[in-house]
N, C-alpha and C positions, 0 to 999 in steps of 0.2 A: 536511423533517421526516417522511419515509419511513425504513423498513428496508430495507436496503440486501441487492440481489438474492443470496437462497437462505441468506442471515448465519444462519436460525434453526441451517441444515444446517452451514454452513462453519464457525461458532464454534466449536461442540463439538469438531471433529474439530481444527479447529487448535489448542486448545488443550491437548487429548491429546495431539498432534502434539510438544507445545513443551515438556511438563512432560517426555513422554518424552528427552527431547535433553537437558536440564538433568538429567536422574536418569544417564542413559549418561555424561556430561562431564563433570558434575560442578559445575555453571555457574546463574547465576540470568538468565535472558533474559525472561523472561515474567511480567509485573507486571502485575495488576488491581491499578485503581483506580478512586475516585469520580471520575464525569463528572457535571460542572451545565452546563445548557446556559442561558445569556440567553435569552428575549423580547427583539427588540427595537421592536417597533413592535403595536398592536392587532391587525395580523393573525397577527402569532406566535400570540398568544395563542386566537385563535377556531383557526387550525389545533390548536395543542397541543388545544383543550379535543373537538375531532374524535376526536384518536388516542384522548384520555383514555376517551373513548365507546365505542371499537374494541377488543372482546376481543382482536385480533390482537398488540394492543402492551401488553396488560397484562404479561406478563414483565418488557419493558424499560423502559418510565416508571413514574418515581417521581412523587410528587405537586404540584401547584403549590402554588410557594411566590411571594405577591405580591410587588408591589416593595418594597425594600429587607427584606425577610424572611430574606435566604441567610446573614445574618452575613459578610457577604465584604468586602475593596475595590471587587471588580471592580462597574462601572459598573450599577445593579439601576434602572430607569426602569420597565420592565415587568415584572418579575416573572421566576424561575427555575423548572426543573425538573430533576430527577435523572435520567442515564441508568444504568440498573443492565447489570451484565457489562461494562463499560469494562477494557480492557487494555492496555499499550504495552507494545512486543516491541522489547529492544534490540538493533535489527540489525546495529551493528557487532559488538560483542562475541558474537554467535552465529556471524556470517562468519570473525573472527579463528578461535575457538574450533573449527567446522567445517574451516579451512583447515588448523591445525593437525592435525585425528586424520586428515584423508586425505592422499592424495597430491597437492598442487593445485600448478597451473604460473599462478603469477600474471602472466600479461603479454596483449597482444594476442592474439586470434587470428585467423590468416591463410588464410581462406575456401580460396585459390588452393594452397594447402597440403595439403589433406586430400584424397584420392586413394581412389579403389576399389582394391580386391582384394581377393584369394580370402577369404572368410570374412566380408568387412565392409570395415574401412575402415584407412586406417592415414594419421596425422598424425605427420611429422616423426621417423620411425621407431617410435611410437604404433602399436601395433594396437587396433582396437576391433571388437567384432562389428556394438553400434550405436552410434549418435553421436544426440547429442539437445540442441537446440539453446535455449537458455534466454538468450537473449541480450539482452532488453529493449530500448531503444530503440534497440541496435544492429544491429537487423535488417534497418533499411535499407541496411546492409553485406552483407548474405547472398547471393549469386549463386541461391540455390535457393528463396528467402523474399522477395524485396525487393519482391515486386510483392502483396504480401498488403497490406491496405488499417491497417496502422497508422501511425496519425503519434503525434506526440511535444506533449505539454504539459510547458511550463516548470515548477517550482513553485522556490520559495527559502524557507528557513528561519533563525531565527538562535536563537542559544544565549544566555542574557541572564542577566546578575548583578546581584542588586536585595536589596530588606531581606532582610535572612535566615528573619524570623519571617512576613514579609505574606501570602503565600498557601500555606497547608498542603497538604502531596502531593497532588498529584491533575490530573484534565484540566478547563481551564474553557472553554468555547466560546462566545466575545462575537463579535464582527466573523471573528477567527480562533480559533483554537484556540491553549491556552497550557496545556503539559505544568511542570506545577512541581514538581519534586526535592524541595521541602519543606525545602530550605537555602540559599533566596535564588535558586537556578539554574532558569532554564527555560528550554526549548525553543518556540518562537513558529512558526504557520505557516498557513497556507502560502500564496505567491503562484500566481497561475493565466493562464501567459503563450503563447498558441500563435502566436506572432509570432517571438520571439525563443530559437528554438531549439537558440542555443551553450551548453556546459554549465556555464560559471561564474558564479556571483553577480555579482550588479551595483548598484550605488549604486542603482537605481530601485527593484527590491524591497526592501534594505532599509530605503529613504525609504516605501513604501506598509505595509511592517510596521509602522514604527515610527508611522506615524500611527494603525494600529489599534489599537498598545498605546497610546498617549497617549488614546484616544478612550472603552475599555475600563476604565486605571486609572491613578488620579494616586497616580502613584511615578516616582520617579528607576531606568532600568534601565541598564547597561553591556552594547553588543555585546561579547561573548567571540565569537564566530565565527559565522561565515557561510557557509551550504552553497549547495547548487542542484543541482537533478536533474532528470531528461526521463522522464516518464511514460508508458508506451507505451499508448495508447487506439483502441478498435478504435471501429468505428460505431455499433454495434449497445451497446458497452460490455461485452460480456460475452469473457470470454477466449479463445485460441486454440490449442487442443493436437490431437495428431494424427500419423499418419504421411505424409508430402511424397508428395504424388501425384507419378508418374515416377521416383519411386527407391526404392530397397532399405534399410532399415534406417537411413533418417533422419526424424527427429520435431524437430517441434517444441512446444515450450512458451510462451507470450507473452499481450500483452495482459490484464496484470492490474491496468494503473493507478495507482491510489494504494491499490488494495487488496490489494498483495502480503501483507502476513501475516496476512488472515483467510485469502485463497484461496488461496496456493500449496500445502498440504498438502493440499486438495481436488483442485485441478487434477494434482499428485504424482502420488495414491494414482488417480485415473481415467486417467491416461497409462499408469502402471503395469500396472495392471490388462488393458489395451486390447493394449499391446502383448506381456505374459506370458501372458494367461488368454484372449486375444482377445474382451475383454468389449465388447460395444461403445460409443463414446463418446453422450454425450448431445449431439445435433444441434444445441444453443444454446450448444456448446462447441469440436465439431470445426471443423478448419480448413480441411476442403471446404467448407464451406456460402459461405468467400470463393472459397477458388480453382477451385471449380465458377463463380460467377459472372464472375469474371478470365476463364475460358474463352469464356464463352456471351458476352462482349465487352459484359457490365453494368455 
C-alpha cells in the first residue's frame, strides 16, 4: 500500500504520452477508470488509515468505506477504499495499431545477424545508424546484454465471462486484481512465479486464479482465455536504459516489470534525450550502475 517509484512524475507523462498516439491514429488505448481496492484483514486497515494521514497520498486515496458499504459483490469483510487516477492501457490494440503506421518485421531477431559497418550497423541488408534494444525478457538472448543481472518473473492472467450486469467498469483489487469491461468480461490477474520460467499458461495458474476469484466473489465465471508472460526485473527494481559500454551506437532499454505502461514513455523520452541532446541519464536508471559492477567482479 505504497506509490509505486516516481508514478507522481511517470503518470502524467504517460498519459500525455498515450492520448497523444490515440489523437495521431486515431484509436482509443487509454482508459481511466474507478479502482476500489479491499482491506482484507485489520492490518490493511491501520496501514490505509497511515496513508489516510500522509499528505503524500492525498491525490490518490479516496475515503474508507466500511465493510459492506462499497455496494459491490466483491467479498467486503474489511472495508474498501478508492484509488483515484486508475487507468488500463490496451496493449494489444496499441502494438497492432503501432505495427500498422510503421515499418515493423514481426519475427525473431537474430543477435548473430547484425554486424558493424561504416555508419552504424546493418541487419540482414538493414542499415541503421543505431540500434536500440528493447527486448524484455529476451535479453538473455543478447551476446552484448546477457550478463546484465535481469531475470524473469512468470505472471498468467485469464479473460472471464460472467453476469453481464454484476460488476460495473472498472479495476477491483481483492486477493487479485479484476479489470471488468462492464459487460460480464474481465480480465483476472496476476500469478507471481519465478520458478517456472516457460512462457505458456498452465493449469496451476489458472487453478490459483480461479481460487482467488471464488474467494473475492460468488458468481459463476467462464475461462474465455489464458495468457502468460515473463517480466523482466532487475534487483534494485528500477529500469535499465543506456548506451552498451564497449560499443558504438548500441543502447539498450529494459527492466520495466509489470510496470511497462506507466514507465516506458518516461524511460523513451530519457533515452532519447541521452543519446540526441547528450543529456545525461539519471544513475538509478543507467545500465552502467550493473555492468560497472559485472566488471569490478560484484
Amino acid at each position: 500500500m505504497v506509490k509505486s517509484w516516481r508514478i507522481d512524475d511517470l503518470l502524467p507523462l504517460a498519459e500525455k504520452t498515450y492520448r497523444a498516439i490515440e489523437k495521431t491514429l486515431g484509436i482509443s488505448v487509454y482508459h481511466t477508470l474507478p479502482l476500489r481496492r479491499y482491506c482484507l484483514n485489520a492490518d490493511d486497515i491501520k496501514r490505509l488509515g497511515r496513508r489516510l494521514r500522509n499528505p503524500r497520498y492525498a491525490d490518490v486515496l479516496g475515503p474508507f468505506y466500511g465493510a459492506g458499504e462499497s455496494a459491490s459483490p466483491m467479498r467486503d469483510e474489511h472495508g474498501s477504499f478508492l484509488i483515484r487516477g486508475a487507468a488500463y492501457l490496451d496493449v494489444p490494440r496499441l502494438l497492432d495499431s503501432l505495427q500498422k503506421q510503421f515499418k515493423c518485421i514481426d519475427e525473431p531477431f537474430v543477435h548473430e545477424q547484425l554486424t558493424s559497418c561504416k555508419g552504424g550497423w546493418n541487419y540482414r541488408g538493414i542499415d541503421a545508424k543505431k540500434v536500440f534494444f528493447c527486448e524484455g525478457a529476451a535479453i538473455s538472448q543478447n551476446p552484448w546484454l546477457h550478463h546484465l543481472p535481469i531475470h524473469s518473473i512468470k505472471g498468467e492472467t485469464l479473460l472471464l465471462d460472467g453476469p453481464k450486469s454484476l460488476l460495473p467498469r472498472g479495476i477491483y483489487h481483492h486477493q487479485k486484481w479484476i479489470l471488468s469491461y462492464g459487460d460480464g468480461r474481465c480480465r483476472m490477474g496476476s500469478t507471481y512465479d519465478e520458478t517456472d520460467l516457460s512462457p505458456e499458461p498452465t493449469e496451476k495458474g489458472a487453478q490459483v486464479l480461479m481460487a482467488s476469484l471464488r474467494h473475492s466473489i460468488d458468481a459463476s465465471f467462464q475461462i474465455v482465455e489464458h495468457k502468460a508472460g515473463l517480466r523482466p526485473t532487475t534487483p534494485d527494481t528500477r529500469p535499465i536504459i543506456g548506451s552498451i559500454p564497449g560499443t558504438e551506437n548500441l543502447y539498450v532499454l529494459n527492466g520495466l516489470s509489470s510496470k511497462g505502461a506507466s514507465t516506458a514513455p518516461h524511460m523513451c523520452q530519457a533515452l532519447i534525450r541521452h543519446v540526441f541532446h547528450e543529456e545525461p541519464l539519471d544513475p538509478e536508471m543507467d545500465c552502467r550502475r550493473f555492468i560497472t559492477a559485472v566488471a569490478d567482479g560484484q
